[in-house]
N, CA, C and O atoms as a printed pandas DataFrame, in Angstrom:
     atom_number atom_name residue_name chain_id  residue_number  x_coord  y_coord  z_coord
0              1         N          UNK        A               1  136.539   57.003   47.641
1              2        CA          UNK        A               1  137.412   58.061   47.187
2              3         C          UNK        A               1  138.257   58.609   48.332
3              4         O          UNK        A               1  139.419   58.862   48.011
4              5         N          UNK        A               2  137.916   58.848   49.615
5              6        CA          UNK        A               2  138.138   59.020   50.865
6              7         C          UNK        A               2  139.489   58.393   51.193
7              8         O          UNK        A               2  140.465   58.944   51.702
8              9         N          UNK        A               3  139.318   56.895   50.725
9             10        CA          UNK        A               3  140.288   56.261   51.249
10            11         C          UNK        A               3  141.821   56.463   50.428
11            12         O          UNK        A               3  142.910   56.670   50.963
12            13         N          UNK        A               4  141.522   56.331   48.974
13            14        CA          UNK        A               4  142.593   56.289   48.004
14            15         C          UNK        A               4  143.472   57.385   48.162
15            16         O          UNK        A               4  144.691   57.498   48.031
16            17         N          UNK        A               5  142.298   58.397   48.569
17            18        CA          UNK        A               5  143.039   60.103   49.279
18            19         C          UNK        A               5  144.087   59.565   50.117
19            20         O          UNK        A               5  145.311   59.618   50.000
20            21         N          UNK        A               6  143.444   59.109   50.865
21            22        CA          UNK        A               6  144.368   58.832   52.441
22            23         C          UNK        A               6  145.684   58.060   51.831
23            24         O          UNK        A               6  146.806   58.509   52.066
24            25         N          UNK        A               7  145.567   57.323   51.337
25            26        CA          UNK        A               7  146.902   56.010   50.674
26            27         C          UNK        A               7  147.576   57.253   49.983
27            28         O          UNK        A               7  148.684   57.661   50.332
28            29         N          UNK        A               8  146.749   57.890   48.867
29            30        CA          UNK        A               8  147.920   58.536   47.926
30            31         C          UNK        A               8  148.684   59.839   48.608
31            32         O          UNK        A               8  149.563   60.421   47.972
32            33         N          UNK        A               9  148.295   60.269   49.958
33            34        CA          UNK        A               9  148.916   61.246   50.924
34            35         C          UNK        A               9  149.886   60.663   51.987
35            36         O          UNK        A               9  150.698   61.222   52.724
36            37         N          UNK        A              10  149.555   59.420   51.838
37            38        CA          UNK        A              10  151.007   58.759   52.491
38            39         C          UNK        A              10  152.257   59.122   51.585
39            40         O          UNK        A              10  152.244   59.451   50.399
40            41         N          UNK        A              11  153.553   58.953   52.604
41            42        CA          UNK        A              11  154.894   59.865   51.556
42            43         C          UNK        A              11  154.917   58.912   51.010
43            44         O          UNK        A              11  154.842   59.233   49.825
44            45         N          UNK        A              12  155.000   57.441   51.112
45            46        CA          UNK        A              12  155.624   56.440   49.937
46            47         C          UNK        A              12  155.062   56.421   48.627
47            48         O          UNK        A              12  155.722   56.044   47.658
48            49         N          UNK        A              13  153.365   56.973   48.506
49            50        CA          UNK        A              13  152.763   57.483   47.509
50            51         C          UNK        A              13  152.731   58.619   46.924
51            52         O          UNK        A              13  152.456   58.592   45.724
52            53         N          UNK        A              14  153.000   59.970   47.578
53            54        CA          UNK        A              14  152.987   60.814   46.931
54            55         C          UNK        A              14  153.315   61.094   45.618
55            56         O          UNK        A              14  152.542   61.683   44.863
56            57         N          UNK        A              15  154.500   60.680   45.276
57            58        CA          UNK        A              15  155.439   60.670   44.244
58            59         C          UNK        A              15  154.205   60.232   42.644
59            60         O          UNK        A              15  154.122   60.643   41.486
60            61         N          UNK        A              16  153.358   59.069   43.610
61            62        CA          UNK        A              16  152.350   58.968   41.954
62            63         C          UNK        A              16  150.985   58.980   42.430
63            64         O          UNK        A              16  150.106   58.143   42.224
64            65         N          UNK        A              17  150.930   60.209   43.196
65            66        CA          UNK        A              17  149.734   60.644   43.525
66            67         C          UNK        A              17  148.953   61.110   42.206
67            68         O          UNK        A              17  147.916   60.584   41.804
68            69         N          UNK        A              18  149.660   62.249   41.560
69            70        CA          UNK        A              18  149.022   62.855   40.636
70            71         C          UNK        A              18  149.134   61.953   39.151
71            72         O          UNK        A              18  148.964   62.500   38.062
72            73         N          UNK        A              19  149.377   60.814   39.269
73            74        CA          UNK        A              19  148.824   59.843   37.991
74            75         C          UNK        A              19  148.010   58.734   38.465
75            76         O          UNK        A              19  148.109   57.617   37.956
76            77         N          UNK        A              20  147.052   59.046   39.607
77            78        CA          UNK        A              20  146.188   57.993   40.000
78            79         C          UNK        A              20  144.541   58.998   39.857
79            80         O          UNK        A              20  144.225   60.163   40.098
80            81         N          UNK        A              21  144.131   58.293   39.559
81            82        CA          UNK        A              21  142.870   58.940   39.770
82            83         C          UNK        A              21  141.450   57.965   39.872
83            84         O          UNK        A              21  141.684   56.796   39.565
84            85         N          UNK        A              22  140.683   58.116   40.074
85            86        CA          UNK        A              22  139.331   57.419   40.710
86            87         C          UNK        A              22  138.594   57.320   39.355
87            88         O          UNK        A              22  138.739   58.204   38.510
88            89         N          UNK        A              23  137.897   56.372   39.172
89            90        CA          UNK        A              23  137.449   55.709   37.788
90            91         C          UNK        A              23  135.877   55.200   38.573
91            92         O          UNK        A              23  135.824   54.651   39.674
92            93         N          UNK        A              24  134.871   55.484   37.845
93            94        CA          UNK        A              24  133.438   55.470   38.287
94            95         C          UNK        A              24  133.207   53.429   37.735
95            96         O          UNK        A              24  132.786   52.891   36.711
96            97         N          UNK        A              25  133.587   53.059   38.663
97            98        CA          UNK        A              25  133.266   51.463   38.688
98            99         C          UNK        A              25  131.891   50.976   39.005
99           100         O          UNK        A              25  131.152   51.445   39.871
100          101         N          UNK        A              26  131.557   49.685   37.963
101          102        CA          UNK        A              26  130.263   49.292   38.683
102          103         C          UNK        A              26  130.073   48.372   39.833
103          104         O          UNK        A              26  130.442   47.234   39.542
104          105         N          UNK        A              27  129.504   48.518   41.351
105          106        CA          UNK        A              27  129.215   47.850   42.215
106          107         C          UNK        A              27  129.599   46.654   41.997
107          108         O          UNK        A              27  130.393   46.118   42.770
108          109         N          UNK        A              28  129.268   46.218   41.258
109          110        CA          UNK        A              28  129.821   44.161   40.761
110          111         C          UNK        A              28  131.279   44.011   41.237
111          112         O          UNK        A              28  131.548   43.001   41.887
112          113         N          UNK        A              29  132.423   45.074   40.935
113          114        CA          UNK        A              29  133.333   44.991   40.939
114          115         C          UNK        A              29  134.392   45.441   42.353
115          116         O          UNK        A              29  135.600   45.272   42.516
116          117         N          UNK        A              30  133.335   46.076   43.244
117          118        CA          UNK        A              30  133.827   46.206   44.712
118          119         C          UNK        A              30  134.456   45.273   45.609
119          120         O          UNK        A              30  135.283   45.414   46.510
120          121         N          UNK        A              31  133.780   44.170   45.072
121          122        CA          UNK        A              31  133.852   42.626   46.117
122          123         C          UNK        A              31  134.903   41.859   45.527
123          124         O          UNK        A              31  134.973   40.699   45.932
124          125         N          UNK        A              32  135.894   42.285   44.510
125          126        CA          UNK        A              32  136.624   41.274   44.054
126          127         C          UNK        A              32  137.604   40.950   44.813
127          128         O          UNK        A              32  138.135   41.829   45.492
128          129         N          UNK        A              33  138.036   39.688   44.864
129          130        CA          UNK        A              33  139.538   39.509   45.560
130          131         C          UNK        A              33  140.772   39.311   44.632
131          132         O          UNK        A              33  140.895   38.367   43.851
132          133         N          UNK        A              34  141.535   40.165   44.785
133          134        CA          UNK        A              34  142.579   39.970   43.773
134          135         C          UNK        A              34  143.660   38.586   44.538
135          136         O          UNK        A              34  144.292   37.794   43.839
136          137         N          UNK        A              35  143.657   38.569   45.889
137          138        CA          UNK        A              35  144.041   37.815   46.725
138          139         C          UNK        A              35  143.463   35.898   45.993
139          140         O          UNK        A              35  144.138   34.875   46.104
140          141         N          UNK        A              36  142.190   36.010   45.370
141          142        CA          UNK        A              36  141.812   34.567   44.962
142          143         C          UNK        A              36  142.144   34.952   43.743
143          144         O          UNK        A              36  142.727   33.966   43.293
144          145         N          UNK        A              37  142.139   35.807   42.888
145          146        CA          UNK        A              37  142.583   35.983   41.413
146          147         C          UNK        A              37  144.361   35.828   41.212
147          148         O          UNK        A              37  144.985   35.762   40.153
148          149         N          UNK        A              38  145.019   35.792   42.978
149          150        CA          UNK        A              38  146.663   35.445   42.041
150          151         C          UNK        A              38  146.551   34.303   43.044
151          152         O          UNK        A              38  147.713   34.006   43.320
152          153         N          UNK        A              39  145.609   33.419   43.808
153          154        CA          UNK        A              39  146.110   31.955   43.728
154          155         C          UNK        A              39  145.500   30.802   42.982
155          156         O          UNK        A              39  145.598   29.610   43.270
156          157         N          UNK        A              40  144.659   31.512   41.674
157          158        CA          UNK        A              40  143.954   30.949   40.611
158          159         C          UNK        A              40  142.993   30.667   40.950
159          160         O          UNK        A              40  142.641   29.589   40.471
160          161         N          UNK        A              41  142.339   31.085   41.559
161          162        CA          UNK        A              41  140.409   30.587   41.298
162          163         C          UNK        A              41  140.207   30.811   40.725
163          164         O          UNK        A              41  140.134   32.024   40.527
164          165         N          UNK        A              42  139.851   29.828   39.703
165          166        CA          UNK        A              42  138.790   30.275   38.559
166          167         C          UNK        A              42  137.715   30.710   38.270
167          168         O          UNK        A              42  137.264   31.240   37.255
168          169         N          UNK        A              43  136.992   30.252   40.008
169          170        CA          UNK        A              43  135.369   31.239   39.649
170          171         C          UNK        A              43  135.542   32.636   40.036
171          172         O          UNK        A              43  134.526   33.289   40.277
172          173         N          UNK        A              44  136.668   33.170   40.127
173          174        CA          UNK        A              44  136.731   34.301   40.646
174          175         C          UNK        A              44  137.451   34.935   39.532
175          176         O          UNK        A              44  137.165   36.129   39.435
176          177         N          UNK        A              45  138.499   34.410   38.455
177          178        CA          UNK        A              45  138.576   35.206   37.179
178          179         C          UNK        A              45  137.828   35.531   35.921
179          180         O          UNK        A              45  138.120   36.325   35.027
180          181         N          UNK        A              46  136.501   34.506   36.096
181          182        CA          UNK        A              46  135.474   34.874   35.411
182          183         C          UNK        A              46  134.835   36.177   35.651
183          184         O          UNK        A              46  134.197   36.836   34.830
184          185         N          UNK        A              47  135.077   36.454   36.830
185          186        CA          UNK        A              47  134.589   38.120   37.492
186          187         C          UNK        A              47  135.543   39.287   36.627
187          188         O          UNK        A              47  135.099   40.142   35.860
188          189         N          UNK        A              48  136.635   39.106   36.905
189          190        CA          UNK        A              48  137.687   39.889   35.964
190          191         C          UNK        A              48  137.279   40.361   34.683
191          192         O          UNK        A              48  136.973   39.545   33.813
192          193         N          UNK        A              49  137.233   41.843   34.428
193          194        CA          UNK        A              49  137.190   42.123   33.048
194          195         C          UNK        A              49  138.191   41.983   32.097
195          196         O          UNK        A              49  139.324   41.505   32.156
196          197         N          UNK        A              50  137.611   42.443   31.299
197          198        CA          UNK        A              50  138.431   41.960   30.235
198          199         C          UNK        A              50  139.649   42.454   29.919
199          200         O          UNK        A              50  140.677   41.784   29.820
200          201         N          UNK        A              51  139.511   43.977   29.711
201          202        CA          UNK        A              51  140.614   44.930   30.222
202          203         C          UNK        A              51  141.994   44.633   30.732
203          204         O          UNK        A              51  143.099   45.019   30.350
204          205         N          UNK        A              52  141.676   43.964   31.549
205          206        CA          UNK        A              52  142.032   43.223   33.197
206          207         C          UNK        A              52  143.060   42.268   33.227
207          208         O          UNK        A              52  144.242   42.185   33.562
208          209         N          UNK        A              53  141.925   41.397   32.624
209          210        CA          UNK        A              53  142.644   39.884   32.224
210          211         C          UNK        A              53  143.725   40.330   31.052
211          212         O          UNK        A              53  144.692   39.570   30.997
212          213         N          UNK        A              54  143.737   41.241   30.263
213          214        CA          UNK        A              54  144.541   41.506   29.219
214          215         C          UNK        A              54  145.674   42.482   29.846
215          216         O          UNK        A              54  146.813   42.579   29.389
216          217         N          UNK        A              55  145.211   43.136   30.885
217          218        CA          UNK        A              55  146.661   43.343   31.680
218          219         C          UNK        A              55  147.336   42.479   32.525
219          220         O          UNK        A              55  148.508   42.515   32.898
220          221         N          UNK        A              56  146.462   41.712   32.774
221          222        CA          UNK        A              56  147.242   40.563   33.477
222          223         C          UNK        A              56  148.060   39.692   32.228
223          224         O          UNK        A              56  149.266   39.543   32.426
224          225         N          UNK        A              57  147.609   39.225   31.215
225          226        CA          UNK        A              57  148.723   38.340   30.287
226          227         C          UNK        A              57  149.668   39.096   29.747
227          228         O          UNK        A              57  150.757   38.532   29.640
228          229         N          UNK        A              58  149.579   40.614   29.228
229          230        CA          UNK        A              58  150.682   41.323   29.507
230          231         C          UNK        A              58  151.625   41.338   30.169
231          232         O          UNK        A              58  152.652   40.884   29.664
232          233         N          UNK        A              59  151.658   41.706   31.152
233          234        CA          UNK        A              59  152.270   42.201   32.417
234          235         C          UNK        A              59  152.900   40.963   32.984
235          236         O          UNK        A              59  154.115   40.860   33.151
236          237         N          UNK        A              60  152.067   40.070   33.260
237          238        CA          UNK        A              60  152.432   38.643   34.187
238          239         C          UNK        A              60  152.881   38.897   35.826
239          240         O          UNK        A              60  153.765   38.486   36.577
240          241         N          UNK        A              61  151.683   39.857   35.905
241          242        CA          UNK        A              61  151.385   40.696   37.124
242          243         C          UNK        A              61  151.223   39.549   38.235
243          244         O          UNK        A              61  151.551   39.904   39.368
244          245         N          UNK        A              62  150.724   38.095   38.073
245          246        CA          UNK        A              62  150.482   37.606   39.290
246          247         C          UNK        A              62  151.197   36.149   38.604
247          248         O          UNK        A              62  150.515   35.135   38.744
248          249         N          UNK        A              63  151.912   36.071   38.212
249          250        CA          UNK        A              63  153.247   34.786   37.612
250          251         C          UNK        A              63  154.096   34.806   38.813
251          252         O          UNK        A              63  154.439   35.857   39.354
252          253         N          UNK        A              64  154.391   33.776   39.175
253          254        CA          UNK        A              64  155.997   33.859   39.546
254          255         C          UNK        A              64  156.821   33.995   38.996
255          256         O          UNK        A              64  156.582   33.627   37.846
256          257         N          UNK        A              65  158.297   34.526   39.158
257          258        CA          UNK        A              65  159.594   34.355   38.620
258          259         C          UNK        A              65  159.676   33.440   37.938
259          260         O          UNK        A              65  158.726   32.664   38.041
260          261         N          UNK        A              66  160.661   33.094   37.044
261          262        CA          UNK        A              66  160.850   32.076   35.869
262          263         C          UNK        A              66  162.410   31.674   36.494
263          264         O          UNK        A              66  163.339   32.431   36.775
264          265         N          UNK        A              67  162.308   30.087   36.602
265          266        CA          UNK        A              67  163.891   30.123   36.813
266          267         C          UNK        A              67  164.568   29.272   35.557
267          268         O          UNK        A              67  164.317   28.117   35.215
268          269         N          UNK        A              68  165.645   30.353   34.898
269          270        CA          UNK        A              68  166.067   29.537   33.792
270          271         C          UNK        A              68  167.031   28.539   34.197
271          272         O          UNK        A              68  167.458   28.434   35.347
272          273         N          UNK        A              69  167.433   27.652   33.008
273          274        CA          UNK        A              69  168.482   26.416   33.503
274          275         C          UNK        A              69  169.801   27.209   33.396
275          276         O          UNK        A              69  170.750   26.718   34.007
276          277         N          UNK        A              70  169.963   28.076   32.884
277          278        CA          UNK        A              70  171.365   28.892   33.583
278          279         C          UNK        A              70  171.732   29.175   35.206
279          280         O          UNK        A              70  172.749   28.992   35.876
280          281         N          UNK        A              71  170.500   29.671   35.476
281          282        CA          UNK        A              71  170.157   29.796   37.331
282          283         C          UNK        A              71  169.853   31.207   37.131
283          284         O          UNK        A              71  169.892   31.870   38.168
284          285         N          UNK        A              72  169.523   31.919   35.920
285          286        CA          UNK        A              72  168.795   33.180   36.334
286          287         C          UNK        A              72  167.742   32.699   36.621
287          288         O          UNK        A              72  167.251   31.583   36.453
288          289         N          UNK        A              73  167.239   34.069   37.300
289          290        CA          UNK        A              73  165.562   34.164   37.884
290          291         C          UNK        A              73  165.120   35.470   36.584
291          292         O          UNK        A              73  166.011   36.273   36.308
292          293         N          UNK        A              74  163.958   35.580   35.968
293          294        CA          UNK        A              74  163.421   36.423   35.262
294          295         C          UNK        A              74  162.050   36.515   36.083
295          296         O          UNK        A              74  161.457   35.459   36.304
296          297         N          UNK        A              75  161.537   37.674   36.529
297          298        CA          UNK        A              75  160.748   38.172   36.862
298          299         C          UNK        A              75  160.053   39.450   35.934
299          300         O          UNK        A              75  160.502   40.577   36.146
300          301         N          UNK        A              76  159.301   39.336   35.227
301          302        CA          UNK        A              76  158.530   40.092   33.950
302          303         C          UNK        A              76  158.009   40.807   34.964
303          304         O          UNK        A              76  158.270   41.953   34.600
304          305         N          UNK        A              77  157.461   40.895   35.969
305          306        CA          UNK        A              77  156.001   41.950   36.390
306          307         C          UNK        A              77  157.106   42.717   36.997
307          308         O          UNK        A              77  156.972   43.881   36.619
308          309         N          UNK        A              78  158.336   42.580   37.912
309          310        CA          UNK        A              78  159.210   43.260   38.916
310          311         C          UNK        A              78  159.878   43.989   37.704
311          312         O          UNK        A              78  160.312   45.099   38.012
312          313         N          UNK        A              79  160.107   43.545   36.094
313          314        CA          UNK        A              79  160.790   44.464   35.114
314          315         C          UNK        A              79  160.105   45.210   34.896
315          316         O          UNK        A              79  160.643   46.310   34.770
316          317         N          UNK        A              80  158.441   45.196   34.690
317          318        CA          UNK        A              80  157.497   45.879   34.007
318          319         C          UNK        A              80  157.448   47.592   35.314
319          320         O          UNK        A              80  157.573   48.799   35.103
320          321         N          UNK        A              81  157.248   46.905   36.349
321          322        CA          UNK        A              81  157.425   48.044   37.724
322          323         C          UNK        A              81  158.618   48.860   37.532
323          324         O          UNK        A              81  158.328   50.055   37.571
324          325         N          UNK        A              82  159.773   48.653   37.352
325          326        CA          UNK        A              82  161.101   49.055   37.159
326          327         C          UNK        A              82  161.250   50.144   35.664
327          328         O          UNK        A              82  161.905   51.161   35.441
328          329         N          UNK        A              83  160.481   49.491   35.017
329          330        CA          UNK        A              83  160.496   50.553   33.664
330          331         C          UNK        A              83  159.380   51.273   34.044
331          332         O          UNK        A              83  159.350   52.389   33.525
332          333         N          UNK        A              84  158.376   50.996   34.832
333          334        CA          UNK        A              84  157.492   52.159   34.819
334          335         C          UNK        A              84  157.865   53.687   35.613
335          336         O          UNK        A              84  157.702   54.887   35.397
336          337         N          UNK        A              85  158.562   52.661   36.823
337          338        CA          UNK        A              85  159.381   53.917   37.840
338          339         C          UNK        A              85  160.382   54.886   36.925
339          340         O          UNK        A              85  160.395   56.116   36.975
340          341         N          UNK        A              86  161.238   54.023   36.057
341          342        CA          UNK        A              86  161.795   54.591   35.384
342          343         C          UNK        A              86  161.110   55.881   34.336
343          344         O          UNK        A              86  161.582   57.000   34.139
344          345         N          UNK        A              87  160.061   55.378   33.868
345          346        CA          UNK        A              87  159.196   56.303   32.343
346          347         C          UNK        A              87  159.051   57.551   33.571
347          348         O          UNK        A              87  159.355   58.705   33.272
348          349         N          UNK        A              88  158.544   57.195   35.020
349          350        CA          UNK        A              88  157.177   57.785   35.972
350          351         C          UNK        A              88  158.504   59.519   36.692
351          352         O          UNK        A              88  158.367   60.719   36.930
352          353         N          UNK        A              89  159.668   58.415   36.730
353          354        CA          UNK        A              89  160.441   59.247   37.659
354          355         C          UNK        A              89  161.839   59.835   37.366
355          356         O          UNK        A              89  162.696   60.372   38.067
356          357         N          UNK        A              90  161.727   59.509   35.988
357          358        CA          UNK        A              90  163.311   59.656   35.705
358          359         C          UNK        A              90  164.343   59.103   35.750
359          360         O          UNK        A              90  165.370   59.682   35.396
């Protein structure tokens, strides 16, 4: 809890300090690497709840960009961030 303090009192956080808050997790879930969960290990998304995994196919939080044959780039998770700043900040 100590620490998240410290991050959400940095200025680049402040701004969504007061929509973060600390959630009573079980021990199992301390050790995860999200670092092996976005270069696909699979024994490591079996760890992932469910919750989780359902924000991840949402979101497409750890996808790369999409490049269409027009030559756009679509990036879903960098839109999903962008509307949230937007809902978060005006």
């Amino acid at each position: 809890e100590k620490e998240l303090q410290v991050l959400l009192n940095r200025p680049e956080n402040e701004r969504f300090a007061q929509y973060v808050h600390t959630l009573p997790l079980d021990a199992q879930y301390r050790h995860m690497s999200s670092t092996l969960i976005r270069q696909g290990n699979a024994a490591s998304l079996h760890e992932v709840p469910a919750e989780v995994q359902q924000f991840m196919r949402e979101t497409h939080v750890y996808e790369p960009p999409l490049h269409q044959p027009d030559g756009t780039i679509v990036d879903a998770y960098a839109e999903h961030v962008q509307e949230m700043n937007r809902l978060l900040l005006g």
